[in-house]
Backbone as a chain_set.jsonl record, in Angstrom:
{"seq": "XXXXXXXXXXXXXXXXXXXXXXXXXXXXXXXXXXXXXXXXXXXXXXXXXXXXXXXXXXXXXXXXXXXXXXXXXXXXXXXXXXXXXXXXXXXXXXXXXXXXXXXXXXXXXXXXXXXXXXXXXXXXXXXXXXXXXXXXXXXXXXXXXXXXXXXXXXXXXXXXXXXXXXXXXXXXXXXXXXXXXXXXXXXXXXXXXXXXXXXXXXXXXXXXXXXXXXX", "coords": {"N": [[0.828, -1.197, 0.0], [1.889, 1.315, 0.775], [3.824, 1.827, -1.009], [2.943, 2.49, -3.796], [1.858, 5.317, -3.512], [3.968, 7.138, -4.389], [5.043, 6.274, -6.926], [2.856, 7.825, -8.252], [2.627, 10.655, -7.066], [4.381, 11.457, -8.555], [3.669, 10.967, -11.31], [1.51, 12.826, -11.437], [2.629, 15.061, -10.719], [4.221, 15.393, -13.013], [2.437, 15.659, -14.875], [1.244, 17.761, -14.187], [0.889, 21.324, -15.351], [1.828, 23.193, -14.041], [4.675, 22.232, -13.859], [5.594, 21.817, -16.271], [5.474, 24.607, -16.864], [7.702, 25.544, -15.376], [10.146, 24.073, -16.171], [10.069, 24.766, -19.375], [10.927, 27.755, -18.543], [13.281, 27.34, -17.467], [14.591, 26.427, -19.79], [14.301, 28.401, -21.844], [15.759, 30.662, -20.098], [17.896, 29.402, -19.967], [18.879, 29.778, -23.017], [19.054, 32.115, -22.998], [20.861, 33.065, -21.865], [22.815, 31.874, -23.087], [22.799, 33.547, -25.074], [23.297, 35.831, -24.655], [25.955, 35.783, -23.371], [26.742, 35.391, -26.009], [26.496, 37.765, -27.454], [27.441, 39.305, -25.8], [30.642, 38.72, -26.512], [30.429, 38.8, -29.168], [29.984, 42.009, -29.637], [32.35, 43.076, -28.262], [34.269, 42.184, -29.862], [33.476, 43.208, -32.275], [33.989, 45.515, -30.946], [36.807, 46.581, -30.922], [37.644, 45.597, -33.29], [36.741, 48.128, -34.692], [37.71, 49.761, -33.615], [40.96, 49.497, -34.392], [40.417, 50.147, -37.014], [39.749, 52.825, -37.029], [42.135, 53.366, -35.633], [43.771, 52.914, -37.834], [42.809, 54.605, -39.762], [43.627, 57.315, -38.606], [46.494, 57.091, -39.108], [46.529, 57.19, -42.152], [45.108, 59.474, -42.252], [47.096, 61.421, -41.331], [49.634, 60.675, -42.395], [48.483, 61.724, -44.901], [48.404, 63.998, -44.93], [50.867, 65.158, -44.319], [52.435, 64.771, -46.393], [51.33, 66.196, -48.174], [51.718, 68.535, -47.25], [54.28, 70.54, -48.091], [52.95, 71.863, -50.501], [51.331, 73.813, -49.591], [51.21, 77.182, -49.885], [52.049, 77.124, -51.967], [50.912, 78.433, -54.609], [51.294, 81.017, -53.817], [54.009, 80.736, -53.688], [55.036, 79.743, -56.886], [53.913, 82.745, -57.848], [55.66, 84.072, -56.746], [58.568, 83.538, -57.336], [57.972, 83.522, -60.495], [57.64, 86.649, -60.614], [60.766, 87.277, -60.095], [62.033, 85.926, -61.973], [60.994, 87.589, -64.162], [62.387, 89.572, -63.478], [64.553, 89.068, -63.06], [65.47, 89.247, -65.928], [64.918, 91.804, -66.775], [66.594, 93.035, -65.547], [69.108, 91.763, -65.869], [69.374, 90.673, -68.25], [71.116, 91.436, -71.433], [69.735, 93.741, -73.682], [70.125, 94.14, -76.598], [72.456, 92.855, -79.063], [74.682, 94.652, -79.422], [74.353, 95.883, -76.738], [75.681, 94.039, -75.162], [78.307, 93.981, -76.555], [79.278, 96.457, -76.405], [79.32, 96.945, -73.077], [81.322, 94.638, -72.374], [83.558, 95.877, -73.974], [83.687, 98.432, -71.839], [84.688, 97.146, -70.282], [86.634, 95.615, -70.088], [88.795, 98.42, -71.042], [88.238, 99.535, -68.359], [89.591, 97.662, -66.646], [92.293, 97.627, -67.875], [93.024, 95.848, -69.703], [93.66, 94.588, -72.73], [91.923, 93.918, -75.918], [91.67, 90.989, -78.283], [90.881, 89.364, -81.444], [88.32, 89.114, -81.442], [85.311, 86.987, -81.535], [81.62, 86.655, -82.207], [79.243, 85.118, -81.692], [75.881, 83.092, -81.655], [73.599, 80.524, -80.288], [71.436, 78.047, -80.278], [68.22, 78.943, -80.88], [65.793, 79.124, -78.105], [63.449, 78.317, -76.615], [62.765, 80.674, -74.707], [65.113, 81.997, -74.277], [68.838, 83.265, -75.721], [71.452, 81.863, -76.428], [74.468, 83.734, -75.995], [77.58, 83.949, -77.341], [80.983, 84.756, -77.076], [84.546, 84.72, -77.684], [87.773, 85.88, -77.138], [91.187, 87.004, -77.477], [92.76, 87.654, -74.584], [94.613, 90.409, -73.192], [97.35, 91.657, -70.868], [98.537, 92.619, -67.839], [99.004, 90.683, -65.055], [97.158, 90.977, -62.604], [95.733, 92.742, -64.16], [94.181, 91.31, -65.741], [92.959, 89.896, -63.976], [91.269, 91.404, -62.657], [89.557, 92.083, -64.778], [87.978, 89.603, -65.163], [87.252, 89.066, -62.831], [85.377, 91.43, -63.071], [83.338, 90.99, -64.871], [82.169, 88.307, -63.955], [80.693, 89.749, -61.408], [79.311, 91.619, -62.874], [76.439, 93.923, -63.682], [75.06, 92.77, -66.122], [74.294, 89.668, -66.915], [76.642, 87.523, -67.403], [78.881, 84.914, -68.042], [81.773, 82.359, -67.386], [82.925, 80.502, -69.482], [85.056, 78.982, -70.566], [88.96, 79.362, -69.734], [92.084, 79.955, -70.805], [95.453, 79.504, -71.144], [97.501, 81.501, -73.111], [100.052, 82.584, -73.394], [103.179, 84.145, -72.039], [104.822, 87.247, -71.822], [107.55, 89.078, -70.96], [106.278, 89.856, -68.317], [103.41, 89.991, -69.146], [100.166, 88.601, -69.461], [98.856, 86.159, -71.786], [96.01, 85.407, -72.489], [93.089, 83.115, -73.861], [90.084, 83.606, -73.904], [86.523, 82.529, -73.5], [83.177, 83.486, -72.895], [80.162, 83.521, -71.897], [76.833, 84.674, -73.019], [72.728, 85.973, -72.48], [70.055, 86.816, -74.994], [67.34, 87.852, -75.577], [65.512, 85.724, -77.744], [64.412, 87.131, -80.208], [65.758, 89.267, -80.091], [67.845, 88.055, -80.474], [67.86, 86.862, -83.255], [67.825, 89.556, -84.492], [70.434, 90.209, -84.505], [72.15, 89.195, -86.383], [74.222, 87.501, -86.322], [76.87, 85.128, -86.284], [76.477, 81.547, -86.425], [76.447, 79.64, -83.367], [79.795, 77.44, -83.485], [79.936, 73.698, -83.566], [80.94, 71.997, -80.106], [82.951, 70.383, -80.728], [84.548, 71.873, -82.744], [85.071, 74.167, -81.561], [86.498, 73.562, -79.859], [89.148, 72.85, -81.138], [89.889, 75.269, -82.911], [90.583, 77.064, -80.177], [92.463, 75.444, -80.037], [94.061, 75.384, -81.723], [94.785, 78.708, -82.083], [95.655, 78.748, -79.331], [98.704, 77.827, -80.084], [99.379, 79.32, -82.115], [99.885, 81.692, -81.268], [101.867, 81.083, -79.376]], "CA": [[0.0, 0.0, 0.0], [3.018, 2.16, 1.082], [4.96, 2.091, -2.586], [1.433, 2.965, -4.555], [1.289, 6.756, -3.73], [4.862, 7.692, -4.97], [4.543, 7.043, -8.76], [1.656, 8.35, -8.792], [2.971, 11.803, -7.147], [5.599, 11.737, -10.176], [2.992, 11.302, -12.268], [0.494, 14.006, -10.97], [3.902, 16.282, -10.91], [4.688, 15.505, -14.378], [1.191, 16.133, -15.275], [0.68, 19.581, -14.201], [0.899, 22.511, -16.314], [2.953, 24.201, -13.493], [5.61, 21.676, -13.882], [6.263, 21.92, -17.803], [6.044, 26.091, -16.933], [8.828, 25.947, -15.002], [10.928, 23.636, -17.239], [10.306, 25.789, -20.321], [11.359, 28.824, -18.121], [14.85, 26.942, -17.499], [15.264, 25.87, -20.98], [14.436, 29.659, -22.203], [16.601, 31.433, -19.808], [19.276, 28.887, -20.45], [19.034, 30.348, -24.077], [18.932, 33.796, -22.506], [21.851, 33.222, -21.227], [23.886, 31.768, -23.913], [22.775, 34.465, -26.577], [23.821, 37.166, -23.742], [27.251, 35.74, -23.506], [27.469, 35.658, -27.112], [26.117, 39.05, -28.344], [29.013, 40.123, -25.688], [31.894, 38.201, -27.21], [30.597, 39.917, -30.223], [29.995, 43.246, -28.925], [33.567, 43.109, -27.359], [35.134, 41.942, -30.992], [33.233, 44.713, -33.383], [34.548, 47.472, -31.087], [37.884, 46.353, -31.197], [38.129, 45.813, -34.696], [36.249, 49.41, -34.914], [39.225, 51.061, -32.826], [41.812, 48.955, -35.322], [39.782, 50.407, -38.055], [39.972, 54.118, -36.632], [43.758, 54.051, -35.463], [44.601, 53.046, -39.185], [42.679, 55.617, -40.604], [44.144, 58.066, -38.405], [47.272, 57.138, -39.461], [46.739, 57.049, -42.839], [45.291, 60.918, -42.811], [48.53, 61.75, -41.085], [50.382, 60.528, -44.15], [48.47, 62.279, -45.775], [48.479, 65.683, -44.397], [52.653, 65.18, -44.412], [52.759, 64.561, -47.931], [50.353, 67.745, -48.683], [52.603, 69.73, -46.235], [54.768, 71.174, -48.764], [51.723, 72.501, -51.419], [50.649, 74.894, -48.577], [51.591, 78.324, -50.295], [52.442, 76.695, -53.368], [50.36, 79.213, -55.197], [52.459, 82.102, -53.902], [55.998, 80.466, -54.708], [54.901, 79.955, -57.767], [54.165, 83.8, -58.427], [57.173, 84.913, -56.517], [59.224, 82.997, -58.731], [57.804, 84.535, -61.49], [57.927, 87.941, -60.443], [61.749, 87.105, -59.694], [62.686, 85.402, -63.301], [61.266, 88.8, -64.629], [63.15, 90.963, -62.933], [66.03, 88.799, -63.716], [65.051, 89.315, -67.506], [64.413, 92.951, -67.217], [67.883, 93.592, -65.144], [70.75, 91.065, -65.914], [69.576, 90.221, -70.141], [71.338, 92.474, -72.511], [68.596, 94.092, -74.789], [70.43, 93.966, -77.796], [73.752, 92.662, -78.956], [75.744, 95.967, -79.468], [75.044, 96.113, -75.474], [76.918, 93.541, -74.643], [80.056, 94.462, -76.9], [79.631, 97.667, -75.578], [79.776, 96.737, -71.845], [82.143, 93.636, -72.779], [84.73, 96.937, -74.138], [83.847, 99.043, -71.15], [85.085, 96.572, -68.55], [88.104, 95.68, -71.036], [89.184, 99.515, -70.708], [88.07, 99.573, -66.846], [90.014, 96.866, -66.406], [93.538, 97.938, -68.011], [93.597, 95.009, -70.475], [93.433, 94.481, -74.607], [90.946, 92.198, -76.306], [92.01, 91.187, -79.766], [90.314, 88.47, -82.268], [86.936, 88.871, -80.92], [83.859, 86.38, -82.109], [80.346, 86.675, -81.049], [77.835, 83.611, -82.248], [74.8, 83.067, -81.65], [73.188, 79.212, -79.932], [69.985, 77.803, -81.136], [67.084, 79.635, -80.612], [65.293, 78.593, -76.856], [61.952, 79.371, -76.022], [62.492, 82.26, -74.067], [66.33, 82.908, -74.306], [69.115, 82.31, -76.714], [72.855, 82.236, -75.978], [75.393, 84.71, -77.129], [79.008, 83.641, -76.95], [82.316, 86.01, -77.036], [85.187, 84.578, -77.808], [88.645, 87.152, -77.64], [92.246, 87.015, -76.893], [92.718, 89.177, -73.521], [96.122, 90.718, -73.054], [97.573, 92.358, -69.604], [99.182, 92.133, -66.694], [98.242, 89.052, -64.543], [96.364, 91.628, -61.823], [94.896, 93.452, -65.003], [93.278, 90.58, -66.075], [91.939, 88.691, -62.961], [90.532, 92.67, -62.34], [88.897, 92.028, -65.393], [87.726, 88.751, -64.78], [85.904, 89.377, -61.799], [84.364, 92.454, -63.066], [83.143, 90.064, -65.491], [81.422, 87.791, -62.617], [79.917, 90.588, -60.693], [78.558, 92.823, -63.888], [74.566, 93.814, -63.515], [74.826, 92.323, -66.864], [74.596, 88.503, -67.082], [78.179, 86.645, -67.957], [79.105, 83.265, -67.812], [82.943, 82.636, -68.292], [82.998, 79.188, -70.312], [86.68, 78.491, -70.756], [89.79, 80.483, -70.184], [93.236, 79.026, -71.203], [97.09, 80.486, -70.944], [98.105, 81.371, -74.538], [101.678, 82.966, -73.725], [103.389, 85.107, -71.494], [106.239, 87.714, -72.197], [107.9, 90.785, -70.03], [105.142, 90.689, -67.4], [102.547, 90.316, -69.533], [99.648, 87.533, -69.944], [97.859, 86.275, -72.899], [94.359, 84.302, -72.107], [91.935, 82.798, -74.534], [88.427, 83.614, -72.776], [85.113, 81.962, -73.635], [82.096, 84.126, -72.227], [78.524, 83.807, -72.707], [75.21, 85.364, -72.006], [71.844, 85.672, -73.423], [69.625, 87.554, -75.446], [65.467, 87.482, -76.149], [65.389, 85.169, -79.259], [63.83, 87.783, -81.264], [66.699, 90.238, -80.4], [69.126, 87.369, -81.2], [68.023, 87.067, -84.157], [67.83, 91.1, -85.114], [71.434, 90.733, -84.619], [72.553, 88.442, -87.4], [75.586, 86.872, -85.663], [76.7, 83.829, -87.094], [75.474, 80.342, -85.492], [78.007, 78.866, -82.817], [80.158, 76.047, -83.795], [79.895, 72.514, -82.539], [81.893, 72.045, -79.175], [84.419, 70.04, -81.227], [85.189, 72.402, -83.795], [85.269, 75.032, -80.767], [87.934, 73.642, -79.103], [89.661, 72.384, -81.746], [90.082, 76.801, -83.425], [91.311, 77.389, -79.763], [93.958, 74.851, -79.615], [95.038, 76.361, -83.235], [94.915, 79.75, -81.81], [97.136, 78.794, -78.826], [99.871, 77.422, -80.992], [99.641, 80.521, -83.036], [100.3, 82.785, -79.708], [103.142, 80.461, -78.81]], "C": [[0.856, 1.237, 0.0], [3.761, 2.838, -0.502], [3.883, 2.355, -3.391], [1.582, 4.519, -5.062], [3.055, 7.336, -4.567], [5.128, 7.216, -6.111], [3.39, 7.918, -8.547], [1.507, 9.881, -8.362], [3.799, 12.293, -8.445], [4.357, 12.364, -10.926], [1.94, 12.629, -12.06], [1.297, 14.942, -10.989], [4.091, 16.512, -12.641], [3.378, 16.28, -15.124], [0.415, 17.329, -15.136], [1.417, 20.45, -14.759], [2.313, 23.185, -15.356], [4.438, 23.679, -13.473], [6.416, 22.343, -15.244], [6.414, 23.675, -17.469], [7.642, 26.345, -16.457], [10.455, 25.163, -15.89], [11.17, 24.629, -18.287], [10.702, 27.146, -19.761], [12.711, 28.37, -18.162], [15.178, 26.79, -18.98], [15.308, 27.668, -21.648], [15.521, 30.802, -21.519], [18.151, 30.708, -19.722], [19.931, 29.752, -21.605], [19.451, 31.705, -23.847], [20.323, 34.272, -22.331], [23.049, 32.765, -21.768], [23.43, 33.14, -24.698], [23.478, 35.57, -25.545], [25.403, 37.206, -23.891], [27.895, 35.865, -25.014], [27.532, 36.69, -27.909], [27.312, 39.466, -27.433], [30.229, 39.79, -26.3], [31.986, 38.996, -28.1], [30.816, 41.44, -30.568], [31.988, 44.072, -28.834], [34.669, 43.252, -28.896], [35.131, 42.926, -32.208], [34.074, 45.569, -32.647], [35.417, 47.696, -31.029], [38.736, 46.18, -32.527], [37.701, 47.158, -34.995], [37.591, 50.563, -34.297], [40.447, 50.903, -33.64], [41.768, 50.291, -36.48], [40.374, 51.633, -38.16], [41.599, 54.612, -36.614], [44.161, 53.963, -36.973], [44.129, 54.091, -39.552], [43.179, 56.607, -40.541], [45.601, 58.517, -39.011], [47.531, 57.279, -40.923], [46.392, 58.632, -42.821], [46.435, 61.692, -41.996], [49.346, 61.891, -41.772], [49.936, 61.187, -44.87], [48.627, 64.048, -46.056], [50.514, 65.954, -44.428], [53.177, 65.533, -45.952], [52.318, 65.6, -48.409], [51.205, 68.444, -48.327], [53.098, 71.247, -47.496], [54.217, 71.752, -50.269], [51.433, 73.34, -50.805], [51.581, 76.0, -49.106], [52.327, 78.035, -51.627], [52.425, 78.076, -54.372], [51.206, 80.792, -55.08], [53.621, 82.163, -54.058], [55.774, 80.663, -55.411], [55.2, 81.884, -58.534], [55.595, 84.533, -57.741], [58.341, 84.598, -56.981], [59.419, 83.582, -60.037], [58.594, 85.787, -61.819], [59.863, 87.777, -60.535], [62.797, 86.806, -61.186], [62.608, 86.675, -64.164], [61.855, 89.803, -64.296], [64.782, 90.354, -63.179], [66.158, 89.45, -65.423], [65.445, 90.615, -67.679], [66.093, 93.521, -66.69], [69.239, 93.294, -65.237], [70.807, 90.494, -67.828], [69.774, 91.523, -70.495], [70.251, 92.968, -73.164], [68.881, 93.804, -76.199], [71.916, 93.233, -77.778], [74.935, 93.354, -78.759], [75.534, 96.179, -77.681], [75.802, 95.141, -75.065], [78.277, 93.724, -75.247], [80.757, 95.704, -76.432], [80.025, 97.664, -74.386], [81.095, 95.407, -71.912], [83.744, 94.935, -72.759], [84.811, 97.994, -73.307], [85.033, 98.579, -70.128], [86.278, 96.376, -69.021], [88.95, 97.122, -70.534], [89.239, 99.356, -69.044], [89.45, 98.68, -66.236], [92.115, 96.672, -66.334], [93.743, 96.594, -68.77], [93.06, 94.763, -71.801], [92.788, 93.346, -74.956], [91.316, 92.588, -77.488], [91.236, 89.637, -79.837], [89.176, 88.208, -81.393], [86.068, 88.639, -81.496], [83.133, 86.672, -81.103], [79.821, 85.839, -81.962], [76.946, 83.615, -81.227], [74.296, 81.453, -81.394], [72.071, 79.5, -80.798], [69.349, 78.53, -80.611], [66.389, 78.599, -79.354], [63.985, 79.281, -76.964], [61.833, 80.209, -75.174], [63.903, 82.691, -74.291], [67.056, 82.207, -75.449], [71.146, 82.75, -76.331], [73.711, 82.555, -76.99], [77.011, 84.368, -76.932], [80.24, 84.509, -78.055], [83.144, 84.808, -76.608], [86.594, 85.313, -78.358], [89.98, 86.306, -77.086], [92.393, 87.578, -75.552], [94.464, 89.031, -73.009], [96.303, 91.591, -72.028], [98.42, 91.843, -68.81], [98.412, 91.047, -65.948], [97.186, 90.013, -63.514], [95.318, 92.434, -62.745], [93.533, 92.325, -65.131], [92.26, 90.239, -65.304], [91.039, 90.143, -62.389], [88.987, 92.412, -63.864], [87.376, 90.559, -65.72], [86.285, 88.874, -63.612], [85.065, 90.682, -61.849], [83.072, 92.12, -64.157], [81.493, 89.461, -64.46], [80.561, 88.284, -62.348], [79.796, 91.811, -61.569], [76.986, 92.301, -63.683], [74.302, 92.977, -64.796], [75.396, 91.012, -66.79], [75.704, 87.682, -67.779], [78.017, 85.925, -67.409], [80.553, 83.038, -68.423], [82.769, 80.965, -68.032], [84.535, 78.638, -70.443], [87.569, 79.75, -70.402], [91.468, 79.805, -69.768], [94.509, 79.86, -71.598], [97.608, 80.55, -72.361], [99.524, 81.763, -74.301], [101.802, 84.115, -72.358], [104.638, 85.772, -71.614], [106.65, 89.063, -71.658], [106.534, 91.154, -69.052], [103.615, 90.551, -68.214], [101.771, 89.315, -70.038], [98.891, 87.709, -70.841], [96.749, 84.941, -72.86], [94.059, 84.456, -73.592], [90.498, 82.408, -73.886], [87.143, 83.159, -73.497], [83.748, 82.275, -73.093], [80.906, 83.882, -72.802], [77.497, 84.472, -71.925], [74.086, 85.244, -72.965], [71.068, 87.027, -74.084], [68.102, 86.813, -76.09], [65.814, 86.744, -77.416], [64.73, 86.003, -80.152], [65.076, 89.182, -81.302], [67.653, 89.001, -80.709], [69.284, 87.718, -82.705], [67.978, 88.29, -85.003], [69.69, 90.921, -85.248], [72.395, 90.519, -85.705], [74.033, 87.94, -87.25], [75.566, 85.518, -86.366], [76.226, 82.747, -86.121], [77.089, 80.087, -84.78], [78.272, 77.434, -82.613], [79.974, 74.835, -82.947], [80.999, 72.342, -81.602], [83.23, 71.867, -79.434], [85.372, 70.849, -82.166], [85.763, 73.766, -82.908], [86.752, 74.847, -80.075], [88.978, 73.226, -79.976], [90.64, 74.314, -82.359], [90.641, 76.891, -82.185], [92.318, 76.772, -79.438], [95.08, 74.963, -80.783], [95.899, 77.76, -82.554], [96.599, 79.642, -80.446], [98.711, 78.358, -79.498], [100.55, 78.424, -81.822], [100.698, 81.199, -82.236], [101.749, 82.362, -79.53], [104.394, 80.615, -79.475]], "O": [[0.551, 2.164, -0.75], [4.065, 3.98, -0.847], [4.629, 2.654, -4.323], [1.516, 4.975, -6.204], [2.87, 8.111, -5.505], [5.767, 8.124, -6.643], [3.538, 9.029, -9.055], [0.629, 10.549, -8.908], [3.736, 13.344, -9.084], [4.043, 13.536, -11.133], [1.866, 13.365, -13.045], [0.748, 15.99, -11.33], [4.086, 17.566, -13.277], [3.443, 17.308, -15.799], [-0.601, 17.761, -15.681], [2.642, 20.363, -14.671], [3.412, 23.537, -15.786], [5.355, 24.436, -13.153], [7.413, 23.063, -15.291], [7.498, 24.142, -17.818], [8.497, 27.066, -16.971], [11.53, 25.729, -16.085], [12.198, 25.306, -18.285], [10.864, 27.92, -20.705], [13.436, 29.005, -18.929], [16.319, 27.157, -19.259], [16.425, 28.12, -21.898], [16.048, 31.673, -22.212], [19.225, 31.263, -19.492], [21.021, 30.315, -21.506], [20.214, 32.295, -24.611], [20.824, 35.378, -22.535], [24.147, 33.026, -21.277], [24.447, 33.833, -24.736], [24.423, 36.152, -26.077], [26.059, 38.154, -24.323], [29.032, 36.247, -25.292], [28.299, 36.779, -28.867], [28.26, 39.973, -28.032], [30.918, 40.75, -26.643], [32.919, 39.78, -28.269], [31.533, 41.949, -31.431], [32.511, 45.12, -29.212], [35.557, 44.09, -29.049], [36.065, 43.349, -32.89], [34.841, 46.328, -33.24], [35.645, 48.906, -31.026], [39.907, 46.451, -32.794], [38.495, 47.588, -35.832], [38.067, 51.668, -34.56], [41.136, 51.915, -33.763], [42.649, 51.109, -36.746], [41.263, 51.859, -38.981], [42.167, 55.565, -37.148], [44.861, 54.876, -37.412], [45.024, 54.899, -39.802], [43.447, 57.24, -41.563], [45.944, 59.658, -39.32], [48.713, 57.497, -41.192], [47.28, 59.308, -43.341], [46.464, 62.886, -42.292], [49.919, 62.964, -41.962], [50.694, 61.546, -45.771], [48.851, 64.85, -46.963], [51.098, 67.028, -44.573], [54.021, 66.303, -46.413], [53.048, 66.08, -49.277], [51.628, 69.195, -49.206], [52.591, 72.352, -47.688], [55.049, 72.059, -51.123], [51.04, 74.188, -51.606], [52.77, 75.849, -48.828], [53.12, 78.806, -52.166], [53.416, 78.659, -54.812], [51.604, 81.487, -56.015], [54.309, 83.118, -54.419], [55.945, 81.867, -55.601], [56.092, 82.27, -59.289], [56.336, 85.364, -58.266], [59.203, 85.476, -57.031], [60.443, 83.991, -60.585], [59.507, 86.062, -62.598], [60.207, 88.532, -61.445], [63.909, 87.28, -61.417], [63.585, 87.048, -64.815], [61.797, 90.89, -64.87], [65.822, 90.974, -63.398], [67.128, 90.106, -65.802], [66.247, 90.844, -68.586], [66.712, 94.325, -67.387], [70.22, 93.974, -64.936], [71.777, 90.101, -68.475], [69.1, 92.503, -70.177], [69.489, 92.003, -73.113], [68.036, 93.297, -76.937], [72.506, 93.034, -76.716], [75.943, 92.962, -78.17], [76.538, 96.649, -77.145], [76.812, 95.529, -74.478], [79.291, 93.636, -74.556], [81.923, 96.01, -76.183], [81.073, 98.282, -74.196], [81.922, 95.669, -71.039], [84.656, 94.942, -71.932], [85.742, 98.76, -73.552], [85.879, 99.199, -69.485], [87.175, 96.959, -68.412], [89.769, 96.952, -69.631], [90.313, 99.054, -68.523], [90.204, 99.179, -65.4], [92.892, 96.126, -65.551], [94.816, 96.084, -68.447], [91.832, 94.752, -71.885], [92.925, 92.192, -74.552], [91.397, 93.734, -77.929], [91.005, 88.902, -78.877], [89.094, 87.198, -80.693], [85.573, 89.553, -82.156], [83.354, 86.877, -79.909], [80.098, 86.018, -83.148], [77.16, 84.054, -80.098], [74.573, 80.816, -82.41], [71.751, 80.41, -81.563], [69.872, 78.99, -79.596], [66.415, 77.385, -79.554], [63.634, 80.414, -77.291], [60.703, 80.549, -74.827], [63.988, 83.894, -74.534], [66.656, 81.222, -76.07], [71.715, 83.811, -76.07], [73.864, 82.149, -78.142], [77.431, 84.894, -75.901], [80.285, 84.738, -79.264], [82.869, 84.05, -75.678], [86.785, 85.446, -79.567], [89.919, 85.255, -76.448], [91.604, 88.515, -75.67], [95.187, 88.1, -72.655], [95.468, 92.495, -72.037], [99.006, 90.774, -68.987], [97.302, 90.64, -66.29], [96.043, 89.62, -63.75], [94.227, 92.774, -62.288], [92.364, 92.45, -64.768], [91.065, 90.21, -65.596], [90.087, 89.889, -61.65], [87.777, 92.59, -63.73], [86.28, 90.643, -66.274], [85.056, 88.804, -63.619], [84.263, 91.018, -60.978], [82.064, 92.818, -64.26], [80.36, 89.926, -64.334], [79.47, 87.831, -62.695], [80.114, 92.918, -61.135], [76.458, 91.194, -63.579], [73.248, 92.348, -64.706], [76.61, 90.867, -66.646], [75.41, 87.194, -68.869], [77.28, 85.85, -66.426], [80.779, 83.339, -69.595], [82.577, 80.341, -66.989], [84.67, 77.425, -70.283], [87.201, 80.902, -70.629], [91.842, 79.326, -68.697], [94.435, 80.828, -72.354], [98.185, 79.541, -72.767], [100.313, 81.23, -75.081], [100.877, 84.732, -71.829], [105.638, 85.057, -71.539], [106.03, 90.079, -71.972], [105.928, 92.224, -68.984], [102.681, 91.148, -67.679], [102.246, 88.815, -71.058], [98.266, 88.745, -71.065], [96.896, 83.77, -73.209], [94.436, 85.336, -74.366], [90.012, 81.338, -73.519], [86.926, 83.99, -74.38], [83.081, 81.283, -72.799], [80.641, 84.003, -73.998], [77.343, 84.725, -70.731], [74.202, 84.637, -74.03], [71.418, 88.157, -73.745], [67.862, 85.789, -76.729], [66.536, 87.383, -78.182], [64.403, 85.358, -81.148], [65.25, 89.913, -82.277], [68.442, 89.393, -81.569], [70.138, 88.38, -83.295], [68.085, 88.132, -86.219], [70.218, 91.566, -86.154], [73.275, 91.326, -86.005], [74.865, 88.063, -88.148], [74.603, 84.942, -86.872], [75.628, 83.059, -85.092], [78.234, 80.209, -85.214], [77.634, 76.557, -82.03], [79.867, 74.935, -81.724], [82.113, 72.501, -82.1], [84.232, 72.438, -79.004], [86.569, 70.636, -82.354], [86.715, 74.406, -83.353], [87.697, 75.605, -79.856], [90.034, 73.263, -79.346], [91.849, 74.463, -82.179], [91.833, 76.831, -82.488], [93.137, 77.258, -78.658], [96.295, 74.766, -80.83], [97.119, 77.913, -82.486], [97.756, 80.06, -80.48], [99.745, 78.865, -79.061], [101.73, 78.491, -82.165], [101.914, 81.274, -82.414], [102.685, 83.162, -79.535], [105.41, 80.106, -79.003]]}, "num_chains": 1, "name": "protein.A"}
């Protein structure tokens, strides 16, 4: 009689509604309780790859702001440049050719030394300039010359000394072969009708005649 009533509590347990409620409450907040842990894992992993994400980008507009750096006032180099090339133009280019033979025979005189067998030629034509080259003997004392030389250098008018080579010396007195150039507007070059200037080889070739001559 004793062993009877306990199945039959089971069963009357199993069999009520309030049983299966509380089951399906465990089995649901089981679930509750995995998806919780896993939306954090996830949670935890987006905002870490999101901070990844961020520091690169930072770093990349870093790079890029470095690299820009030197464009910042671009626009006003540019014209002060400009302004700068014309004022070279307007204050150190000859205008014509007769000024440079003219200042060429000032500084000669100034100078206390003789120019003999003097060429002027004419380079190719450039799109904005065109080079004029002087080629002379120059005769003087050794202080005459190097006076002449550096007045040369430091003239408002643009020189360039290209070669200059010992032809002879006799009682005190030296004889250079000088090579100068400068330029002139391609439209005053060509007003001037100078002849064209020779190829390098044929250039040096006339002054290694010339010194031989001297000698």
């Amino acid at each position: 009689m004793s062993a009877n009533p306990k199945p039959s509590v089971w069963r009357e347990r199993l069999a009520s509604p309030l049983t299966w409620h509380y089951a399906g409450f465990a089995v649901l907040l089981a679930l509750a309780i995995g998806l919780a842990v896993r939306l954090g894992m996830d949670w935890a992993a987006t905002d870490s790859h999101s901070a990844d994400v961020l520091a690169t980008k930072q770093v990349q507009l870093r790079a890029l702001r470095l690299e820009i750096a030197p464009l910042h006032g671009l626009g006003k180099r540019v014209d002060k440049t400009r302004a700068e090339l014309l004022a070279f133009y307007q204050n150190r280019i000859p205008p014509s050719y007769s000024a440079i033979s003219i200042r060429i025979d000032q500084l000669g005189v100034a100078s206390g030394v003789r120019l003999s067998r003097v060429q002027y030629t004419q380079g190719k034509p450039g799109s904005d300039l065109t080079e004029i080259r002087m080629e002379a003997g120059i005769s003087g004392s050794y202080p005459a010359i190097m006076r002449f030389v550096n007045s040369l250098e430091r003239d408002k008018t643009f020189f360039l000394i290209r070669a200059m080579s010992l032809t002879g010396e006799q009682n005190g007195e030296v004889n250079l072969r000088l090579i100068v150039s400068t330029w002139l507007r391609p439209a005053d070059a060509a007003a001037s009708g100078l002849p064209p200037t020779p190829p390098e080889d044929e250039t040096q070739a006339a002054t290694s005649a010339t010194s031989q001559e001297d000698q």
